[in-house]
Structure formats: structure tokens, C-alpha cells
C-alpha positions as CSV (number, residue, x, y, z in Angstrom):
1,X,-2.1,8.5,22.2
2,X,-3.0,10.7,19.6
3,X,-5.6,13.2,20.4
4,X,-9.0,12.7,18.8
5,X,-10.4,15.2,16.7
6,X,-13.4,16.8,18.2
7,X,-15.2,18.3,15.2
8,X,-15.2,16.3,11.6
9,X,-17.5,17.9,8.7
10,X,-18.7,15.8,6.2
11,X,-20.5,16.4,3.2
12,X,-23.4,14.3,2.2
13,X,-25.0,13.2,-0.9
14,X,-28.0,10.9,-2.2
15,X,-28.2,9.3,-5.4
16,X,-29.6,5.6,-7.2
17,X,-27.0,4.1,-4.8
18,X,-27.6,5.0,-1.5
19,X,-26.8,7.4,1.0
20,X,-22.9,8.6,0.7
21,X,-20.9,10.1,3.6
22,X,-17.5,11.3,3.1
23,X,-14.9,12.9,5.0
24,X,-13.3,16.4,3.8
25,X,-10.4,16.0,6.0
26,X,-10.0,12.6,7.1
27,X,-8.6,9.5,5.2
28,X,-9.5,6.3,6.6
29,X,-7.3,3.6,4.8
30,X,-8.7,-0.4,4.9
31,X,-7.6,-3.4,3.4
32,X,-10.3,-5.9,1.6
33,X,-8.4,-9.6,2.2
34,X,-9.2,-11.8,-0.8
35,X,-10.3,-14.3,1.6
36,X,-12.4,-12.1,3.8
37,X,-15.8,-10.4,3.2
38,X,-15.0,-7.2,5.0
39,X,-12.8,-4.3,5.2
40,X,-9.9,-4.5,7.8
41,X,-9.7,-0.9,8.8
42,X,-5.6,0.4,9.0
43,X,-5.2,3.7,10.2
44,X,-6.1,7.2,8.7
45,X,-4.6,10.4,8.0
46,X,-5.8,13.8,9.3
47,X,-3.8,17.2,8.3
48,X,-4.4,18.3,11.8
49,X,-3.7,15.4,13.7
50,X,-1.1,13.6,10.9
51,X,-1.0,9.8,10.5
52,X,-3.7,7.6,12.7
53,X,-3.1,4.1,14.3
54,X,-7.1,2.1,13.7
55,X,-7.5,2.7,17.4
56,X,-7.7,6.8,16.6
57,X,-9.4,6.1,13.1
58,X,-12.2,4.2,14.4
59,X,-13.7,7.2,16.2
60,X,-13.9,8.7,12.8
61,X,-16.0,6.5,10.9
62,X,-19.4,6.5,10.4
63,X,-22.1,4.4,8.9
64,X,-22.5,4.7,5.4
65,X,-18.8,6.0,4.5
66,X,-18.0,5.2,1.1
67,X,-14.5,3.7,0.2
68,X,-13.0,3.5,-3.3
69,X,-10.3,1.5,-4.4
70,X,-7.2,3.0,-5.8
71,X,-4.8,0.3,-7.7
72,X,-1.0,0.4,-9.3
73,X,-3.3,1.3,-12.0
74,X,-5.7,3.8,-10.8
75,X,-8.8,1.7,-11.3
76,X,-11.7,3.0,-8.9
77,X,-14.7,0.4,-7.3
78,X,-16.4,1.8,-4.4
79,X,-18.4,0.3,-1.5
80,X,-20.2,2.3,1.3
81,X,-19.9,0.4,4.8
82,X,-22.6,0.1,7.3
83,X,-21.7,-1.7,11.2
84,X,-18.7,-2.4,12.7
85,X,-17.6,-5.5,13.6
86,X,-15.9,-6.0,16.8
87,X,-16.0,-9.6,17.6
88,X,-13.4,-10.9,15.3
89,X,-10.4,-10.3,17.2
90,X,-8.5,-6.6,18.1
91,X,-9.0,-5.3,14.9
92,X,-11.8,-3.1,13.5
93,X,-13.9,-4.9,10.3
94,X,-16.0,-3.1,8.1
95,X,-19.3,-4.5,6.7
96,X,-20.0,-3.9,2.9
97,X,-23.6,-3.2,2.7
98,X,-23.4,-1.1,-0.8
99,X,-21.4,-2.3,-3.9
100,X,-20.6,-0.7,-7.3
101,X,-19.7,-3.5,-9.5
102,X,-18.3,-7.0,-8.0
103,X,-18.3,-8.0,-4.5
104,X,-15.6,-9.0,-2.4
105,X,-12.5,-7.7,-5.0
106,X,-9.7,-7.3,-2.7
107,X,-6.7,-4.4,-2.3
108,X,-6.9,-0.9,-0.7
109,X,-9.6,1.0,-0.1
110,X,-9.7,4.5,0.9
111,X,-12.6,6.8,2.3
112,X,-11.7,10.2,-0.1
113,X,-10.6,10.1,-3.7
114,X,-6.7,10.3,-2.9
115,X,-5.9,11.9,-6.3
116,X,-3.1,8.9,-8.8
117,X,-1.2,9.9,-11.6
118,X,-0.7,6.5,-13.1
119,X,1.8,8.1,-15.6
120,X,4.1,8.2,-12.2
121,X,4.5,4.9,-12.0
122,X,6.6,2.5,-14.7
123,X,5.8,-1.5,-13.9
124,X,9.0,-3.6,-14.9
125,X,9.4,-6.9,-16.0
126,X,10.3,-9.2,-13.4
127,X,12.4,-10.9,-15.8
128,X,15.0,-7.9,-15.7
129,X,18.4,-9.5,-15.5
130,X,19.8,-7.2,-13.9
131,X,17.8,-7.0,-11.0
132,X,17.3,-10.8,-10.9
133,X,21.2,-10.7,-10.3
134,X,20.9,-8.1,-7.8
135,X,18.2,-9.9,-5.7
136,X,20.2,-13.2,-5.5
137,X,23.3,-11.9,-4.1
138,X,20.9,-10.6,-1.3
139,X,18.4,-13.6,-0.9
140,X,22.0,-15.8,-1.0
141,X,24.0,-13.7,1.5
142,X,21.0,-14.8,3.8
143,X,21.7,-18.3,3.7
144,X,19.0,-19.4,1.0
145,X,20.1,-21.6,-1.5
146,X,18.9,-20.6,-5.2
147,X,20.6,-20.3,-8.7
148,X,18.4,-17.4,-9.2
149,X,15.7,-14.7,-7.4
150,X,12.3,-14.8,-8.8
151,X,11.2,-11.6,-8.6
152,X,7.5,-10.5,-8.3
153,X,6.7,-7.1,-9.1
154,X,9.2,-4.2,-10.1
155,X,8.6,-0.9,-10.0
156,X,10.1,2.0,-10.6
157,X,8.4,5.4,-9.1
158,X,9.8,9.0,-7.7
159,X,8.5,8.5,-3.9
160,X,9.6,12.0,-2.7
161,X,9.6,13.9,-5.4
162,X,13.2,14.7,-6.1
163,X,13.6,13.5,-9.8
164,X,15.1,10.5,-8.8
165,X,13.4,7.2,-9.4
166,X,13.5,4.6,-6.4
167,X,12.8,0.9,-7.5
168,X,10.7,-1.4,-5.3
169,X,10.9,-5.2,-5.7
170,X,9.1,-7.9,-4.3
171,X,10.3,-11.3,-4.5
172,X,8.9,-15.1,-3.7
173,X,10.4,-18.1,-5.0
174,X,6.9,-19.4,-5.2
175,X,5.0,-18.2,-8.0
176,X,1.6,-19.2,-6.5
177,X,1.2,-18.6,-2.8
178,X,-0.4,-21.3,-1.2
179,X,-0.5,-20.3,2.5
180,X,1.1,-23.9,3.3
181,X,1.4,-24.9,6.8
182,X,5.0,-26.8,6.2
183,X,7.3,-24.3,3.6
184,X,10.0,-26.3,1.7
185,X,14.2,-25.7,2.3
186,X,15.2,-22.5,1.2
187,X,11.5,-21.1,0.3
188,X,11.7,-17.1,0.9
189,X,10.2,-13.9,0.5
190,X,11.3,-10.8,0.1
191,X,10.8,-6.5,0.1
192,X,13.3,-4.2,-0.6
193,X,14.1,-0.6,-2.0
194,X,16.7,0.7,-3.9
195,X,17.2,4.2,-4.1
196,X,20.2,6.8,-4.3
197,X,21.8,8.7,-1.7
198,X,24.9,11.1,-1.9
199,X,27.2,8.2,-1.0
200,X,25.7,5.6,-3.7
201,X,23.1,3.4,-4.2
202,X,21.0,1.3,-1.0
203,X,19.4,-1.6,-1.1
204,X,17.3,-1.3,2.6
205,X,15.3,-4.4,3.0
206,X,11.9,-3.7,4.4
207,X,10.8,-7.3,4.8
208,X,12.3,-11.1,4.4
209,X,11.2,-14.5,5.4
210,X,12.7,-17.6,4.8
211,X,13.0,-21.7,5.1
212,X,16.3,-23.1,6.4
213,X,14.9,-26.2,6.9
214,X,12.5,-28.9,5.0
215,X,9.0,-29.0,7.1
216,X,9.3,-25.3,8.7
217,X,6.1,-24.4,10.1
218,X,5.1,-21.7,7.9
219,X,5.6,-20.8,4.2
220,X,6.9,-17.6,4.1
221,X,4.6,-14.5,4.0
222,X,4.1,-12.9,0.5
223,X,4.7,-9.3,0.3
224,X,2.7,-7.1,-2.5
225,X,3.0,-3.7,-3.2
226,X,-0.6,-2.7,-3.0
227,X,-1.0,1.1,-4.0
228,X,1.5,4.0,-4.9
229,X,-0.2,7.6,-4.1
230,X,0.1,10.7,-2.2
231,X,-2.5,10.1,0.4
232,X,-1.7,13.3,3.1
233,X,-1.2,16.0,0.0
234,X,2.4,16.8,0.7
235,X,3.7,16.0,-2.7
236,X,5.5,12.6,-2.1
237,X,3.9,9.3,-2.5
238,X,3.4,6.4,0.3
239,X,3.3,2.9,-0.7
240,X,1.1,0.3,1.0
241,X,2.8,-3.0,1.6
242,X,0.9,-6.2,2.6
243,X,2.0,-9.6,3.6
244,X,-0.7,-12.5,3.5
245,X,0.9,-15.9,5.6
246,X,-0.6,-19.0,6.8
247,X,-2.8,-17.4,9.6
248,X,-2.0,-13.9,9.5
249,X,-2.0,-10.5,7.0
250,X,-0.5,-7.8,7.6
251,X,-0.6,-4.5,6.0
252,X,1.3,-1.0,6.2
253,X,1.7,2.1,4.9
254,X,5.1,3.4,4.0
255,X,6.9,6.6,3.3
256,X,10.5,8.2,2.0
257,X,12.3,11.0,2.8
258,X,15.0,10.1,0.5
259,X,17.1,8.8,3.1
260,X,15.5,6.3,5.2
261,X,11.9,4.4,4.3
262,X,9.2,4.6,7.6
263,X,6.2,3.0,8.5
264,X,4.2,5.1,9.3
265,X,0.7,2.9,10.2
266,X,0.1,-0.5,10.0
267,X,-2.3,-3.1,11.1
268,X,-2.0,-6.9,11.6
269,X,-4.9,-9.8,12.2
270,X,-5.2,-13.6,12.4
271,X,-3.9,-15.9,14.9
């Protein structure tokens, strides 16, 4: 168990939207569902402690934190939170009670301003050739059969900071998710990594599902990169990964050293 922090100082403000508390150390990192009206807390980062399973984070929140979004494109929507709810299952929701702008717009959400230089981060076409090609030889050599990978977000980004670009791919062969109870033969999802190491280039898969058979019992989970951004301040950038199936989402956050990609929180809910 990780030890709780004792002491947490927070600065507070008041303006026309309410009361504002925020951490100066902490991170809490949540998850908005787009089928939930909540925040599904993840985990949390601390410089003294280090990364935070929700079980550890939970004893740092407090009423009234405020959360701002952070996209692949650095747009910002905060919410402050009020009660915690604790009778939906083993996970810790967050109620909304203040919005700026929309309700209910789904994505990360994280309790400081975790600083994004969009100019980081290229988005590819997913209608690269080249890594269309790439992604069927490995959806095929896992016994899918397709004449070619649809791939749904590319993404090319320097996750530890060496001047080498790593490319993240996520891949469906459905272009609208539908949560279906019975997935089609040969439906599949997939998340991988490519990046360069003194002996060549990898290709580590981080996540794949897939239908073997007509009628399986669950369409295949579909992954989405959610946010690119340095959220502990040590100059590389985590990734946060989310998979929404049937019944279930889950969500982690991700890190490189430039050999090896680690989760290094993650949360899961549903049935």
C-alpha cells in the first residue's frame, strides 16, 4: 500500500463560479464516460509519493476540487466536484455540481492544469498505407480474417523525450462502436506502439480483442488514445488509454522509457 500523505496544501479561490479548491502537489486523474454523468476517479500522482492507485487518491480529494479537461488538442472545460459516490460498485464516482460550458462532455479530466504543447503532437491520417499494411500483417497473424486494418487514430509523438518520434495506433474494424452484445466473425480491436530501439523497430501490442466466431458474446472493446501530456513534470509524456465494451470501461495511464511501455495506474468498472 502506498503511504498516504499526511499534509496536502491547497490554495483557494472565489469567483462568479463558485468556490475552487486545487491541489499544488497532487494530480487526481478521472475519466468522464460518455454514457455516465459523473467522473470515474483513476488514480493520481504525487512528487512525494509517485503514481497513486484510486484507493490512495481518494483520501486526497475534497469537495469542491476543480477538474479541467485536457484533449489531443489541448482544449480546456472545467467542472468542480461536490460528494462522492460510493454505491455504484468498487470504484470512486465524482458528482459534477459546477460546470463551465456543456455538461456531461466526456474524456480526461485532471485536478491541476497539467501544462500541453499541442505542437508535440502530429495526428495522421488513418488512411496511411503504409501503416494500414503494417497493422494487417499483425491483426492477420492473430487469426482474423480481413483484406485490410482499419485503423482509428495515428499519432505520432516523442513520449520520452529522446528526439525520436514513437507512433501510436488504434485500430477497430468497426467504424461506429455499438457496444453489441453478439460481435461478428473476425470483428477486432487493437493498440499498439511502434518505436525504435538499438536493435530496430517494435511493434509491442498494448491491447487486442477479437471474434473467432459468428455470435461471440461481446464486440470487442474500443481502445482510444484519450490525452498525450506530461502529467508528473519529468519531461516525458504519459498517454491515457481507454477501452469502452459491452458492460465495462476501462481506463489507464501509460508511460515510456524508450524500451518498454508501463502502466502505471488504471481503473476498471461495470459488470
Amino acid at each position: 500500500m502506498i503511504p498516504k500523505i499526511l499534509i496536502l496544501l491547497c490554495i483557494l479561490s472565489f469567483n462568479s463560479f463558485g468556490q475552487i479548491i486545487s491541489h499544488e502537489n497532487t494530480t487526481l486523474i478521472c475519466y468522464w464516460p460518455n454514457y455516465g454523468r459523473s467522473l470515474r476517479l483513476i488514480g493520481g500522482y504525487n512528487p512525494g509519493v509517485g503514481w497513486m492507485d484510486e484507493d490512495d487518491s481518494i483520501d486526497q480529494y475534497q469537495k469542491g476540487l476543480a477538474f479541467y479537461k485536457t484533449d489531443l488538442h489541448g482544449s480546456e472545460y472545467l467542472v468542480t466536484t461536490g460528494d462522492v459516490d460510493y454505491e455504484l460498485g468498487s470504484w470512486y464516482a465524482l458528482i459534477p455540481e459546477h460546470y463551465r460550458g456543456e455538461e456531461n462532455t466526456n474524456g480526461t479530466y485532471f485536478s491541476n492544469r497539467v501544462p500541453l504543447n499541442t505542437s508535440d503532437i502530429t495526428i495522421c491520417s488513418p488512411l496511411n498505407e503504409v501503416y494500414q499494411n503494417l497493422m494487417t500483417q499483425e491483426i492477420s497473424s492473430r487469426d482474423v480474417e480481413l483484406d485490410q486494418a482499419r485503423l482509428d487514430q495515428l499519432i505520432r509523438v516523442d513520449l520520452n523525450g529522446d528526439g525520436v518520434d514513437e507512433m501510436l495506433i488504434t485500430s477497430h474494424s468497426q467504424e461506429n462502436f455499438g457496444g453489441r452484445i453478439m460481435g461478428p466473425t473476425n470483428d477486432y480491436s487493437l493498440f499498439c506502439v511502434r518505436y525504435v530501439t538499438p536493435s530496430g523497430v517494435n511493434t509491442e501490442i498494448v491491447g487486442f480483442q477479437n471474434c473467432l466466431r459468428s455470435g461471440s458474446l461481446y464486440e470487442p472493446a474500443k481502445f482510444v488514445i484519450e490525452s498525450i501530456l506530461d502529467i508528473n513534470g519529468d519531461g516525458a509524456m504519459e498517454f491515457i488509454l481507454s477501452a469502452t465494451g459491452f458492460e465495462t470501461t476501462w481506463v489507464g495511464v501509460y508511460s515510456f522509457n524508450g524500451e518498454e511501455i508501463e502502466c502505471v495506474v488504471s481503473s476498471m468498472w461495470g459488470v
